[in-house]
Backbone bond lengths (Angstrom), bond angles and torsions (degrees), N, CA, C in turn:
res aa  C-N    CA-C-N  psi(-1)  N-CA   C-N-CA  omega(-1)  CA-C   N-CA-C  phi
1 X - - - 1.445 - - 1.523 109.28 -
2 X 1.574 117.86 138.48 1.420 114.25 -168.01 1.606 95.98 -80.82
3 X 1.190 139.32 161.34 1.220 132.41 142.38 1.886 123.05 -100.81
4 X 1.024 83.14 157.82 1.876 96.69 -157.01 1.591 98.64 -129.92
5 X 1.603 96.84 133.69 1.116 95.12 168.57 1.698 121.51 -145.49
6 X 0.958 118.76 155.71 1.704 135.30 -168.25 1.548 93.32 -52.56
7 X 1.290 97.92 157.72 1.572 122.22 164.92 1.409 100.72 -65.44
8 X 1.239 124.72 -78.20 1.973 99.11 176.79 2.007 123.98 -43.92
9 X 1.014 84.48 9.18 1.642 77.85 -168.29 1.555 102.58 -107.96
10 X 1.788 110.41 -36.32 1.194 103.33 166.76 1.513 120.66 -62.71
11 X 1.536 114.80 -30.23 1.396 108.21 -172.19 1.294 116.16 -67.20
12 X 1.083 109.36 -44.53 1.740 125.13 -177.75 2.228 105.69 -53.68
13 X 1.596 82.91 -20.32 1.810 77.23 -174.11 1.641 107.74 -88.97
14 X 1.352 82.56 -43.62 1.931 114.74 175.02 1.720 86.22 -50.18
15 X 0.907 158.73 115.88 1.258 126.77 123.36 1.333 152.27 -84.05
16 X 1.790 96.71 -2.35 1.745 94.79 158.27 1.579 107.98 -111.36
17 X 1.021 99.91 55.48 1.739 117.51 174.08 1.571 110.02 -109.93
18 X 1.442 126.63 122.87 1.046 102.62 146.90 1.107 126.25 -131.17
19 X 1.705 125.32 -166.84 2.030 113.74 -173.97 1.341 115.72 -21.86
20 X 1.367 106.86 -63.03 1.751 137.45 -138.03 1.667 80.93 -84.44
21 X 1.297 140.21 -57.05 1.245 124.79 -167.75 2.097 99.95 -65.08
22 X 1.026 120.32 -40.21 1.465 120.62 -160.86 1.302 84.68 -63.00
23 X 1.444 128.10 -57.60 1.171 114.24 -148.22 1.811 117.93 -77.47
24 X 1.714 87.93 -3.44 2.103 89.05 -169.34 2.217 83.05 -78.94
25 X 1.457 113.80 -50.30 1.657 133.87 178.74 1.468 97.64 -24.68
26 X 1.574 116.20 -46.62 1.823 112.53 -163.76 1.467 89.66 -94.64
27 X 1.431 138.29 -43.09 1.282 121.12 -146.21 1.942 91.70 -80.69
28 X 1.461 116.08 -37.37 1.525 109.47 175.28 1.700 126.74 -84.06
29 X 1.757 104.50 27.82 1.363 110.61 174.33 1.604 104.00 65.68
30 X 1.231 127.61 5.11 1.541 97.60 -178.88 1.718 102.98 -87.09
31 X 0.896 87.64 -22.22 2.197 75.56 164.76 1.413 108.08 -132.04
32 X 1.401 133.40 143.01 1.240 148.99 -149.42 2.190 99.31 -136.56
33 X 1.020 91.70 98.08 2.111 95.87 170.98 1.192 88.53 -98.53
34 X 1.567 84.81 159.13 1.665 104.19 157.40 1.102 109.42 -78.51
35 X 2.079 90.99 161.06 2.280 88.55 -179.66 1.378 70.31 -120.25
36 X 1.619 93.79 170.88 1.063 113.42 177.23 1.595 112.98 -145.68
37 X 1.386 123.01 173.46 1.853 87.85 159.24 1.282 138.95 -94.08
38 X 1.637 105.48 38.01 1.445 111.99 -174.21 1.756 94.16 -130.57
39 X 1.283 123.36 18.89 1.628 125.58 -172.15 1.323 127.08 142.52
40 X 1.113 134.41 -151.81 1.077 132.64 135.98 1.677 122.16 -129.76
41 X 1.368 135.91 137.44 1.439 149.62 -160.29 1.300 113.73 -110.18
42 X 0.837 111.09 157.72 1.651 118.34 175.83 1.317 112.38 -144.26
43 X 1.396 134.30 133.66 1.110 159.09 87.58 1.721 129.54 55.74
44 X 0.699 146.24 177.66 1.830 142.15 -155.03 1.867 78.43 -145.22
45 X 1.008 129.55 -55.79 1.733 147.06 147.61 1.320 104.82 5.33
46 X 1.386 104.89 -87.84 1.397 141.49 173.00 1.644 115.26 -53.38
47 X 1.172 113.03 -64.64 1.575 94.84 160.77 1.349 137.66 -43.63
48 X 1.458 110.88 -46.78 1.273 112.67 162.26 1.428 137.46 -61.61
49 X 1.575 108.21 -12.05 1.763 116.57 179.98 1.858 85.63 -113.55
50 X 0.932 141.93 0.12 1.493 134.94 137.94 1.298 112.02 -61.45
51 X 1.172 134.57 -52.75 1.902 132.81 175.78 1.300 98.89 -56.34
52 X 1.356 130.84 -35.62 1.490 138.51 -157.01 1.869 82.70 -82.93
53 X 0.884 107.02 -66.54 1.668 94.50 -160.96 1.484 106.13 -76.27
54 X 1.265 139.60 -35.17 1.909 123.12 150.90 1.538 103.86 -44.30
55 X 1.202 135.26 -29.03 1.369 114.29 171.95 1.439 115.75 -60.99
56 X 1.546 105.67 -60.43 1.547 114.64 -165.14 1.243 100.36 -64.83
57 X 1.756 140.83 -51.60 1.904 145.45 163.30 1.314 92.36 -33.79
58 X 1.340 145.56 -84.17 1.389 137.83 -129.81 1.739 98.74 -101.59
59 X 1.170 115.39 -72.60 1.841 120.62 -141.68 1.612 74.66 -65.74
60 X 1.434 127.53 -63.05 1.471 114.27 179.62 1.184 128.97 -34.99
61 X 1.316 102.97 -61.46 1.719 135.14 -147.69 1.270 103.76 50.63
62 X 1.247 105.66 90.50 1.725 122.45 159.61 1.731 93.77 -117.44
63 X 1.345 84.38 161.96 1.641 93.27 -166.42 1.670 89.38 -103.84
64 X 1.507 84.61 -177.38 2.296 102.29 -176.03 1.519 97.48 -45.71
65 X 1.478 118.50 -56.88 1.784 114.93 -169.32 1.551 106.97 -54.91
66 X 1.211 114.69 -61.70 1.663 131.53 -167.92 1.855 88.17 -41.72
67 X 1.466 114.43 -75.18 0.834 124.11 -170.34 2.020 134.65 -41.67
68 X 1.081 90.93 -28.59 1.646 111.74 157.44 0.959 111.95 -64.20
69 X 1.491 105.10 -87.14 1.992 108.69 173.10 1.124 113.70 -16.32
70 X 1.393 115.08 -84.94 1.756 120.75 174.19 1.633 118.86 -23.80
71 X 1.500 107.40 -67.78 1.542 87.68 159.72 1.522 152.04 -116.31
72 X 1.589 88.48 47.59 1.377 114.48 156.38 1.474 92.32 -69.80
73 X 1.837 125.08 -79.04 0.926 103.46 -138.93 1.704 114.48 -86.71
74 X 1.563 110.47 14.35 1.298 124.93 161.09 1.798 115.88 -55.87
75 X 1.403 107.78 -43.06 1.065 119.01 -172.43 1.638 111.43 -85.47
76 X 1.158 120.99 -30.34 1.694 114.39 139.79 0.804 163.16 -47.28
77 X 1.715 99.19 -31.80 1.368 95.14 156.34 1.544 121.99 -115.45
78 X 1.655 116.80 20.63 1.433 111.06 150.43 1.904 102.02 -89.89
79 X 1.312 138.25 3.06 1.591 145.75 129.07 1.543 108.18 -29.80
80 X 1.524 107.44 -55.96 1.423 101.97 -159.50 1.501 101.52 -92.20
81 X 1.371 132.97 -27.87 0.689 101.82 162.00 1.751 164.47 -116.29
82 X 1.931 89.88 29.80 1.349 101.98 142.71 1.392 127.38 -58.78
83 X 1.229 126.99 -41.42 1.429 127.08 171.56 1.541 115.10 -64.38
84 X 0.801 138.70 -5.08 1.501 150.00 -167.80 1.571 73.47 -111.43
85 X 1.395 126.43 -85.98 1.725 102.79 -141.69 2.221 89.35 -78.54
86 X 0.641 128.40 15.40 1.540 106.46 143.69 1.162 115.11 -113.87
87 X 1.309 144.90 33.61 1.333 136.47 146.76 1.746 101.88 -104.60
88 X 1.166 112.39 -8.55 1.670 102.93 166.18 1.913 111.57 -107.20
89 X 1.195 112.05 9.29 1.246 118.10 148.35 1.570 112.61 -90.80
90 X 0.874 120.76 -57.98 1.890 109.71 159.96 1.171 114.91 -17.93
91 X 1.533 103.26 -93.71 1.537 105.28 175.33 0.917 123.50 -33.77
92 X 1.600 136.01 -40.36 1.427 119.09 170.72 1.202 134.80 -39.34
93 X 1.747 106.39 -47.62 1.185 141.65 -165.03 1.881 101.10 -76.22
94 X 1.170 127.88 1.13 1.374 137.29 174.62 1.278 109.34 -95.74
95 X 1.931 100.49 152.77 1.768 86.70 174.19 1.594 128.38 -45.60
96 X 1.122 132.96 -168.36 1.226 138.14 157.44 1.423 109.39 -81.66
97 X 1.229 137.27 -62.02 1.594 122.74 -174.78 1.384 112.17 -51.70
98 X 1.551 119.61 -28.41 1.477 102.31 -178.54 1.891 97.81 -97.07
99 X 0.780 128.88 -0.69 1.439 112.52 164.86 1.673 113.25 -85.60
100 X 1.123 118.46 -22.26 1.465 131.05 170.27 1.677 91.78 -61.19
101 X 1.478 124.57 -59.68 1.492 121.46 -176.65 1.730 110.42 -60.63
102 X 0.792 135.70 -41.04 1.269 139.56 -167.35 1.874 94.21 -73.14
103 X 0.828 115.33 -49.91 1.625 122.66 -161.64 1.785 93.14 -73.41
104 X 1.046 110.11 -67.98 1.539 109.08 157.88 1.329 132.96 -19.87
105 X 1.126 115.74 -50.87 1.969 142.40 170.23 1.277 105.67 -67.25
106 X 1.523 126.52 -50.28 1.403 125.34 175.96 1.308 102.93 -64.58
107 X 1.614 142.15 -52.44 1.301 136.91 163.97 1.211 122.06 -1.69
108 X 1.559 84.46 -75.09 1.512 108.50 174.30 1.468 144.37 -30.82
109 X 1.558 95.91 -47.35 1.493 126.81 -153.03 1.989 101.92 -89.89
């Protein structure tokens, strides 16, 4: 079972979080809760890419733009690399002589 928790509950965990920052974080997509019809919740997920962005706002000081970018391209390359570990579950899943060829080709390349 996921556990979920309230906007006061993230702040209190968050602690250099406050309302006014959570709420600019949801309205510019950099963190996404569930709604529900009793609120909206967040995530163990979400807390942790809340520490991620008080890191990059404060210990950095990157501003709202900087701060997107950054994890835009944070979020690309944990993108890439789900696709990387299921294209090396594929390959697993192939004979052995042609995974010997493929591994070979990457050598190569």
């Amino acid at each position: 079972m996921t556990e979920l928790f309230t906007d006061d509950e993230v702040i209190m965990i968050v602690t250099r979080l406050n309302r006014q920052q959570l709420g600019r974080y949801v309205e510019a997509d950099l963190v996404r809760p569930l709604s529900a019809e009793e609120g909206i919740f967040f995530r163990k997920v979400d807390i942790a890419r809340l520490e991620l962005l008080c890191d990059l706002a404060q210990d950095l000081d990157l501003d709202e733009g900087a701060v997107g970018i950054v994890i835009s391209l944070v979020d690309q390359l944990h993108g890439a690399r789900r696709e990387l570990v299921m294209l090396t579950e594929v390959i697993q899943t192939l004979p052995t002589d042609l995974q010997s060829r493929i591994g070979a080709a990457l050598q190569q390349a």
